[in-house]
C-alpha positions, 0 to 999 in steps of 0.5 A: 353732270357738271354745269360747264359740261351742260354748258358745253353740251348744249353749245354742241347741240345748238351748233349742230342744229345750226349745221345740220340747216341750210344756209341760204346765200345773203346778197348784198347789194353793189356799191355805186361807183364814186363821184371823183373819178380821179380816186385810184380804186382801192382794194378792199379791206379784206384784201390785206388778209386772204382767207383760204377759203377750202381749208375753212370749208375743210374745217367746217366740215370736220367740225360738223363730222365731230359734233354729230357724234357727241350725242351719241357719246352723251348717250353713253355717258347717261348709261355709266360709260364714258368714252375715252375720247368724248373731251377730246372730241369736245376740246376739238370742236371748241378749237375748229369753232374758234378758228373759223370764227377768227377767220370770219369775223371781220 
């Protein structure tokens, strides 16, 4: 196999592995209010740009759904067959990966 088919495969597992663990809720703590009570309050930063929150939960979901089943196409691959659909699957999680990190990094 190919180095960045490796690469590839192993960025998979570990994303899967990471998936497959529960995320416990981070809880960050409220800002005080601010000294001059004269200032307008502001939105937020993040205001400006609305995340769709369902639809990252969507593609979260069908990243998750995809990368459990290129384990099972990597077996097939170490038998001599190769899926017709394995690098699509692998150039779809590359894709959703993407988009979500887009969207959540600040």
């Amino acid at each position: 196999m190919k180095k960045s088919a490796w690469l590839s495969l192993c960025l998979l597992l570990g994303l899967q592995a990471r998936t497959a663990t529960p995320q416990t809720g981070h809880h960050f703590p409220t800002p005080p209010e601010p000294l001059d009570s004269s200032t307008t309050a502001r939105e937020p930063a993040t205001a400006s740009r609305r995340v769709d929150l369902a639809q990252l939960q969507k593609e979260a979901d069908e990243l998750a759904r995809t990368a459990q089943t290129i384990p099972s196409d990597v077996a097939s691959i170490r038998k001599g067959i190769l899926p017709k659909d394995v690098i699509e699957k692998l150039k779809q999680v590359e894709k959703l990966s993407r988009r979500l990190r887009t969207e959540l990094n600040p």
